[in-house]
KEKOL-737192 format. One record per residue (C-alpha): x, y, z; residue in one letter. Coordinates in steps of 0.001 Angstrom, whole numbers, padded with zeros to 6 digits, always signed. Layout:
# residues N
XYZA;...
END
This chain:
# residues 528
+000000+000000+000000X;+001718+003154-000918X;+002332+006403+001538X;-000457+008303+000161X;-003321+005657+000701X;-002096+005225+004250X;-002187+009025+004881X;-005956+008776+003404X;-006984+005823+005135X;-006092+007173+008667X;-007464+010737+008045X;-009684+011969+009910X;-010135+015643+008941X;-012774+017394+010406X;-013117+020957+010265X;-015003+022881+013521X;-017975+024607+012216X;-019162+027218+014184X;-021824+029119+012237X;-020562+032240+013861X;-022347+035510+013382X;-021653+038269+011778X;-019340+040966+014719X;-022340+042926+013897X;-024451+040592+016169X;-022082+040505+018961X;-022029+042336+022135X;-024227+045347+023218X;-024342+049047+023441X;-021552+050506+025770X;-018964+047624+025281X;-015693+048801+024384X;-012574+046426+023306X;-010052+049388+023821X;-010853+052588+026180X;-008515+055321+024525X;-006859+057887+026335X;-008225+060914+027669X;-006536+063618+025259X;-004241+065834+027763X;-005389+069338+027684X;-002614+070731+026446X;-002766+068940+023355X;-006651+069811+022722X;-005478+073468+023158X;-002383+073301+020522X;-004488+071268+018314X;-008203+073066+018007X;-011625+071819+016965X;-010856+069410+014310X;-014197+068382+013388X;-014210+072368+012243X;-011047+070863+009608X;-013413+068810+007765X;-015870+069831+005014X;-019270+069764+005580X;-019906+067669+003012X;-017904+064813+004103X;-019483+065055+007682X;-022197+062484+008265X;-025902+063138+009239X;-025725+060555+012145X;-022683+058173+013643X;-022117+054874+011574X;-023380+052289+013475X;-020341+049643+014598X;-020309+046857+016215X;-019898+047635+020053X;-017698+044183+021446X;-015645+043441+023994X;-011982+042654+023276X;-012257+038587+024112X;-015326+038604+021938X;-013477+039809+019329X;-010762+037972+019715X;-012717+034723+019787X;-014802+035721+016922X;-012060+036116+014620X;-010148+033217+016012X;-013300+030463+014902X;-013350+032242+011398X;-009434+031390+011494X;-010548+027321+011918X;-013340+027727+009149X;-010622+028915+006354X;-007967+026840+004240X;-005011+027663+002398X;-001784+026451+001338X;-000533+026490+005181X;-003231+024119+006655X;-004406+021753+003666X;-002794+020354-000019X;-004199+023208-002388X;-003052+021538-005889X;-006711+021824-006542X;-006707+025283-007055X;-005612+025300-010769X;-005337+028431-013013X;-004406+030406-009497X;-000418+028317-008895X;-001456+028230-005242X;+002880+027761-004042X;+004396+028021-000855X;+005194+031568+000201X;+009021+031236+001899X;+008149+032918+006008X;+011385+034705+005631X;+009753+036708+003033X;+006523+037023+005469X;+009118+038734+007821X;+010425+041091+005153X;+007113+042299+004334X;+006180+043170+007738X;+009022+044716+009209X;+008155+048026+010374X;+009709+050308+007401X;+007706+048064+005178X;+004585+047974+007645X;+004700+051857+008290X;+005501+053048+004850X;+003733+056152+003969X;+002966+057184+000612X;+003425+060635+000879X;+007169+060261+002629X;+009913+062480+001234X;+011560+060408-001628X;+014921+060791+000562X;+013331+058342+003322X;+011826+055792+000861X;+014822+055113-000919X;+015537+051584-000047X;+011472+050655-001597X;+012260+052711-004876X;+015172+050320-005554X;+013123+047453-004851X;+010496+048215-006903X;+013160+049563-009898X;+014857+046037-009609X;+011868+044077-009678X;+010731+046062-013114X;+014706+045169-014238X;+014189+041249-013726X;+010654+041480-014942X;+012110+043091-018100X;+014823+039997-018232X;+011742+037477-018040X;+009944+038832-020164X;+011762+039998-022932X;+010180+043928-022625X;+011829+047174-022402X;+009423+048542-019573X;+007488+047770-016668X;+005160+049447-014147X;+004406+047718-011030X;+001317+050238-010015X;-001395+047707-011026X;-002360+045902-007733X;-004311+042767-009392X;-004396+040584-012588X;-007110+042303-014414X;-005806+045480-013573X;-002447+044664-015210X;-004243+043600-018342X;-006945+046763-018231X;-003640+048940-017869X;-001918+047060-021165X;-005344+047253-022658X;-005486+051560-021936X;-002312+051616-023252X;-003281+050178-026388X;-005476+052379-026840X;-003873+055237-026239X;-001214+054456-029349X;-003893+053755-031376X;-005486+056604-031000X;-002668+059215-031269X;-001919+057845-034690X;-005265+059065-035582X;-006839+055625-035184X;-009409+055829-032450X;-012794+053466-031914X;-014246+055074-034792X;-011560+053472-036877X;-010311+050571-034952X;-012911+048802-031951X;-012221+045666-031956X;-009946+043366-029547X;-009468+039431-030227X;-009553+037651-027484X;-009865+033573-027050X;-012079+031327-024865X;-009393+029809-022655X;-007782+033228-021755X;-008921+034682-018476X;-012159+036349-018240X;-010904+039656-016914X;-009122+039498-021387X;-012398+040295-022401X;-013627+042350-019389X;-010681+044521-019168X;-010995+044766-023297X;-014807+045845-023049X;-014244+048533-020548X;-011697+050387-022599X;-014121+050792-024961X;-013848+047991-027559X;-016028+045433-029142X;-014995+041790-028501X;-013971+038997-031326X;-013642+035625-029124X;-012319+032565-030899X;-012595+029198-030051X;-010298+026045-030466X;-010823+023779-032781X;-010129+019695-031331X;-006552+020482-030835X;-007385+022774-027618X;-006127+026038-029384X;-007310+028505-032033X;-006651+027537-035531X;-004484+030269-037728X;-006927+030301-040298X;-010249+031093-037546X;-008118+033718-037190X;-007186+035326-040289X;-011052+035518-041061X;-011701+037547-037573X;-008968+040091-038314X;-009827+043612-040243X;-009067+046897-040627X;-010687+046962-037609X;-008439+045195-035374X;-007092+047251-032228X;-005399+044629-031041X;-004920+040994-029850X;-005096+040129-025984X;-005039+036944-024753X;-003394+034075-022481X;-000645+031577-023741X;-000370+029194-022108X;-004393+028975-021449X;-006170+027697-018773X;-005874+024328-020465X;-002264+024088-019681X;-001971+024310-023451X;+000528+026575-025382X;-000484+027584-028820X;+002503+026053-031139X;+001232+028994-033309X;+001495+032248-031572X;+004056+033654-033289X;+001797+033390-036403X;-000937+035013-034742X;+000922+037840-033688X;+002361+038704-037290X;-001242+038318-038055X;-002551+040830-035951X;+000753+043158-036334X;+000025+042785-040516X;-003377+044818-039794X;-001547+047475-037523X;-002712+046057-034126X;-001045+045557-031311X;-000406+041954-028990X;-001028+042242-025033X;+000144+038461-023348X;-001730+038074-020267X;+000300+035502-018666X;-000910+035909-015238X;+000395+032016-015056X;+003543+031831-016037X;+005009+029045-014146X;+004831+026746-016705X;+007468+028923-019162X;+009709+030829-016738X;+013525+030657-018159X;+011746+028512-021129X;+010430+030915-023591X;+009578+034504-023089X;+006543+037184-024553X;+008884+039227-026576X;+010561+036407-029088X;+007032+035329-029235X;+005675+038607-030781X;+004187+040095-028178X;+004168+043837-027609X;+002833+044199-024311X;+002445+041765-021093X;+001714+041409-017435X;+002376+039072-014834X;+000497+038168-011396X;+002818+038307-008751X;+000839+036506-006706X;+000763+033891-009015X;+003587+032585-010641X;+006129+034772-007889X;+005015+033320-004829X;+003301+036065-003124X;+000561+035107-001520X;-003386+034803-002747X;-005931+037300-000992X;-008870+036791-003502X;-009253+039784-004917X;-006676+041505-002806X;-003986+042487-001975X;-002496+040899-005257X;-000007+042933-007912X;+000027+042718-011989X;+002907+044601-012758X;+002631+045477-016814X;+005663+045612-019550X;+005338+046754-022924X;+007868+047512-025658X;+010436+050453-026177X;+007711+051789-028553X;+004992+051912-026102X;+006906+053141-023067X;+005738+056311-022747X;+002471+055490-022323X;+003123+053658-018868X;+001152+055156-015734X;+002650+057671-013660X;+004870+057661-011335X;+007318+055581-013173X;+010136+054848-010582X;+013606+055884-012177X;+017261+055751-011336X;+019894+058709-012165X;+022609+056722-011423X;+022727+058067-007862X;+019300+058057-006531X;+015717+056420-007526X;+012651+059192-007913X;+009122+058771-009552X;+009143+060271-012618X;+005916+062578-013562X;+007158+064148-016288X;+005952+061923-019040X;+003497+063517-021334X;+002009+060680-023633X;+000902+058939-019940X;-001896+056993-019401X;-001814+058391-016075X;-002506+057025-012596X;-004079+053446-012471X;-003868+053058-008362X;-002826+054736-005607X;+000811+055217-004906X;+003221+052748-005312X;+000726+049571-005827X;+000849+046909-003155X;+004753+046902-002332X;+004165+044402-000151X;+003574+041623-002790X;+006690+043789-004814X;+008850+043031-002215X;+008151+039228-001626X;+008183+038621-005101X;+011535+040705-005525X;+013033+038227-002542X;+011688+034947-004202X;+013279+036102-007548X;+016360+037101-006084X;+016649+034152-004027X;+016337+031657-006900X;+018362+033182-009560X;+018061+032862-013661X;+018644+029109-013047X;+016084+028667-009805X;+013397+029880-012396X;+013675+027153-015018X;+013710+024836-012233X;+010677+025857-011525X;+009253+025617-014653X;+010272+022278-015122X;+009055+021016-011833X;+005708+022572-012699X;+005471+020378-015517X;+006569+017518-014313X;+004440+017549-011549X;+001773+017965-013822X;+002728+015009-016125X;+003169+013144-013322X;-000491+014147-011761X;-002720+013287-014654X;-001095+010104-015501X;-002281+008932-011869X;-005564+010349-012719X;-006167+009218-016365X;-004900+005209-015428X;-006345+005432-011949X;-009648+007307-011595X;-013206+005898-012788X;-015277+008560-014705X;-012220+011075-015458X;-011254+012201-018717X;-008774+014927-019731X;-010716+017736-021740X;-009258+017748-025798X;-007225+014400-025398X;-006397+014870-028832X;-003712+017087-027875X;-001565+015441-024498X;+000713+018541-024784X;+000094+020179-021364X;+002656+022741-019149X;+001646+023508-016005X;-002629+022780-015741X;-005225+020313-017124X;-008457+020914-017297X;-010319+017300-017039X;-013566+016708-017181X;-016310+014484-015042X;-018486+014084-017775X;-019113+010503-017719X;-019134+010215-014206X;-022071+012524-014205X;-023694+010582-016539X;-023372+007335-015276X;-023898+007955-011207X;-025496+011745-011495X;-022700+013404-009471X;-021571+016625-011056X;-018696+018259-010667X;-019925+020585-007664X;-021041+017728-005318X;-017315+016251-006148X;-016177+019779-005228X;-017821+019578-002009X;-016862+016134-001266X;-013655+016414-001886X;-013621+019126+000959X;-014729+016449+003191X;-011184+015525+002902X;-008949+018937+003438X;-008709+019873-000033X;-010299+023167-000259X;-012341+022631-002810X;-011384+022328-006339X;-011165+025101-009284X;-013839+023777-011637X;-013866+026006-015064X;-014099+030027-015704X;-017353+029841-017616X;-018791+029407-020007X;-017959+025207-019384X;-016290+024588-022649X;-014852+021404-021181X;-018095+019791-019464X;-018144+018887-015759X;-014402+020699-015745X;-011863+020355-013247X;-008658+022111-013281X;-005959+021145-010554X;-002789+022846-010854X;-000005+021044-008692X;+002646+023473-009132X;+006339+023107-008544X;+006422+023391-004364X;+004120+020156-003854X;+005890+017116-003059X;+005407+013545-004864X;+003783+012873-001387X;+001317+015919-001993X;+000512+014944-005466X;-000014+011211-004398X;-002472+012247-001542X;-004409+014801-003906X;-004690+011572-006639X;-005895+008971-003585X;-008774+011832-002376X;-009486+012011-006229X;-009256+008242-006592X;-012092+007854-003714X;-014567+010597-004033X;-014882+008998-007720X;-015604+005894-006205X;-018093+007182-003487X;-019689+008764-006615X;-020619+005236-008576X;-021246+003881-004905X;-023326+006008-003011X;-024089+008926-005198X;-026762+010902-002727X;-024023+010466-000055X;-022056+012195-002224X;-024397+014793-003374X;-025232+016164+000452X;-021439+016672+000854X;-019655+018338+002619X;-020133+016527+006013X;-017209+017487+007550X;-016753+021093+006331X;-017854+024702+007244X;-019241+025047+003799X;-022947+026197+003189X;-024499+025535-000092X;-025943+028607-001572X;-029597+028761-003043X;-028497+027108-006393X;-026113+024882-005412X;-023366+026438-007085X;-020721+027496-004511X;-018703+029714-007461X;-021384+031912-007882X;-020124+035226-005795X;-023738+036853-006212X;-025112+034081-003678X;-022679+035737-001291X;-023268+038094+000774X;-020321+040607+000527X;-020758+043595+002976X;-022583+043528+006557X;-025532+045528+004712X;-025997+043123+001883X;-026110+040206+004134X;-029132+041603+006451X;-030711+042473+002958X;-030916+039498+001947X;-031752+037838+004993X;-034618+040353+005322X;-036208+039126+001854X;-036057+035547+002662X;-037900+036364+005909X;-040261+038217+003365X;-039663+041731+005304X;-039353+044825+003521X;-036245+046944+003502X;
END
């Protein structure tokens, strides 16, 4: 019996499940957590009425209305959300493909919380911040070696914000050689690149051309050709995709798209699979942005705080957001003076948090460290789905035309579902039973039916991969032997099912304290 089958056979995960309520619940009226200081008189004199300080405007009509707690309810409130979460440091997160869940080294952790980190203002003197301004400056430098580019920004704070800022960029050179959306409106995009490739694209203004693979996985050169036009702005899209599949033919689309006068944004948000391997640049590309809390180890928030530095092309460099962080040879300063500017896409520096862990894990592995990475990805991937695909009843790899994969798969349940019932959500769920936090299923629209998309990038062990295929192994057995069991999963977990049964739907969530009482109120039939 191997390692992995003993681990599973003597787990016995169960998660605590406290249905705690929302802090706004807690305690009553009067209860403090913290009694501040009575301000000295002295200091009330030297300082004034500051209430007088603020405009009217911004002064509200009546208090906000807080939670009023104790400190030791607090501290046990948050403390029970603690044992209701998962993450890399408390279960095996292969599952999570498309987002490289990877460990995050602590002695970065420390880095980014020491107190000149912690405490940095943004509105310091550039004299005091010098030692962040370098960081950020040499991050951009190794970005640029990665890449292939001439130019990065690290001001975007997320993914899609990286891509919206290559995408505003875009347009901005398209338009100041006289070729705005009245000429050119049109982005191509494909099915398998992120979603935020066509939100991002939408946004700035442009109509969207998606194309979809043909059996191999990928695109076809010749769907392409017919979708380009006078009209083409540009190209934007992922490669490789959320399939784990790289397009053999990029460089061919990119000459197709440059042969119309557009321009080619990579959104390679994942880039694990290709680091040291292959970069944008020698594949066409003009523009490109990476997710540092991806691919360069920093860790996952969900939607914050995350960091999509973008890099473009000598050509399109002055187009990059202000600041731009610059060296003189003596000193590093943010550069305003740049006229052809996008201008500002966040606040600040970005999240130099994220800049500085990544910076650290770069440093720390060297030009060599990163195509060891690479190369682990994918054979920990290779090594992954040929457990699955000999081992697991039901399972099939989505386009098995094509076995060329990097760093993902995306696999599909399909004939499990037909043949016990069980979709891919009740697996989800069951599988949660075990630890795993729940697998990534698809982006939609479900191209691949009944998808799932683990992702067991280059920091999981053989023994990780081994237990993730055994929990696999079983929850596909559970499915042909006791489907219903399986269907009222989880049984172990603090997971709620939502009113459709579809955990990945955020609008079943309630994401502020106000939206949650609505909604609470309307099931109860109440008005607002």
């Amino acid at each position: 019996m191997s390692k992995a089958k003993r681990q599973l056979l003597k787990h016995r995960y169960h998660q605590a499940v406290w249905q705690e309520p929302l802090m706004y619940e807690l305690g009553s009226p009067g209860e403090r957590g913290i009694l501040p200081p009575v301000l000295e008189k002295e200091i009330r004199e030297a300082v004034g009425d500051v209430v007088s300080l603020v405009p009217p405007g911004m002064i509200r009509k009546e208090p906000p209305r807080l939670p009023e707690v104790a400190q030791p309810q607090v501290v046990r409130h948050y403390i029970r959300l603690s044992q209701e979460t998962s993450g890399y440091d408390t279960s095996n997160d292969i599952a999570r493909g498309t987002s490289t869940m990877k460990y995050s080294p602590k002695i970065n952790e420390r880095l980014a919380n020491v107190p000149e980190i912690l405490d940095l203002h943004p509105l310091q003197d550039e004299s005091t911040v010098q030692g962040i301004l370098e960081i950020i400056y040499k991050l951009g430098e190794c970005l640029k070696e990665i890449s292939g580019m001439d130019a990065f920004t690290c001001q975007p704070p997320s993914g899609s914000w990286g891509v919206f800022t290559n995408a505003r960029m875009l347009r901005a050179y398209q338009e100041e050689r006289g070729l705005g959306l009245d000429k050119k409106d049109e982005i191509i995009t494909t099915i398998f690149s992120h979603p935020c490739c066509h939100a991002v694209s939408a946004v700035a203004g442009y109509k969207l051309v998606t194309l979809y693979p043909d059996e191999t996985g990928f695109p076809n050169l010749t769907n392409l050709q017919a979708a380009v036009s006078e009209r083409t702005a540009g190209m934007i899209l992922g490669c490789p995709d959320d399939n784990g599949i790289y397009n053999p033919h990029v460089e061919a689309f990119c000459d197709t798209v440059h042969a119309v006068g557009g321009l080619c944004v990579l959104d390679q948000a994942n880039a694990n699979g290709v680091l040291g391997v292959c970069r944008a640049r020698e594949a066409g590309f003009d523009m490109v942005h990476f997710n540092l809390h991806k691919t360069f180890s920093s860790p996952h928030g969900m939607a914050g705080p995350g960091s999509g530095p973008a890099g473009c092309t000598k050509e399109l460099e002055k187009y990059l957001p202000v600041p731009m962080v610059a060296f003189d040879g003596k000193r590093y300063f943010l550069d305003y003076n740049r006229p052809h500017s996008i201008g500002k896409v966040s606040s600040f520096y970005g999240n130099v948090q994220v800049v500085l862990r990544a910076y650290c894990w770069i440093m720390s592995l060297g030009a060599d460290g990163l195509r060891t990475v690479a190369e682990t990805a994918v054979l920990n991937n290779k090594y992954l789905s040929k457990r699955l695909l000999s081992e697991v009843r039901g399972l099939a790899m989505g386009y098995p035309q094509n076995d060329k994969r990097l760093h993902e798969i995306r696999y599909s349940w399909e004939r499990l579902k037909n043949e016990t019932g069980v979709d891919t959500w009740s697996l989800f769920r069951r599988m949660a039973d075990y630890g795993i936090g729940g697998y990534f299923a698809s982006h939609e629209p479900w191209v691949v039916p009944e998808p799932m998309t683990p992702e067991p990038t280059e920091t999981f062990s053989k023994d990780d991969i081994d237990e993730f295929a055994e929990i696999v192994k079983q929850v596909a057995e559970e499915a042909y032997s006791d489907p219903h069991f399986v269907k009222a999963a989880p049984h172990k977990r603090a997971v709620h099912l939502t009113d459709d049964d579809r955990l990945h739907h955020f609008t079943q969530l309630a994401t502020t304290a106000r939206a949650w009482y609505r909604k609470h109120r309307q099931s109860r039939g109440e008005k607002r």
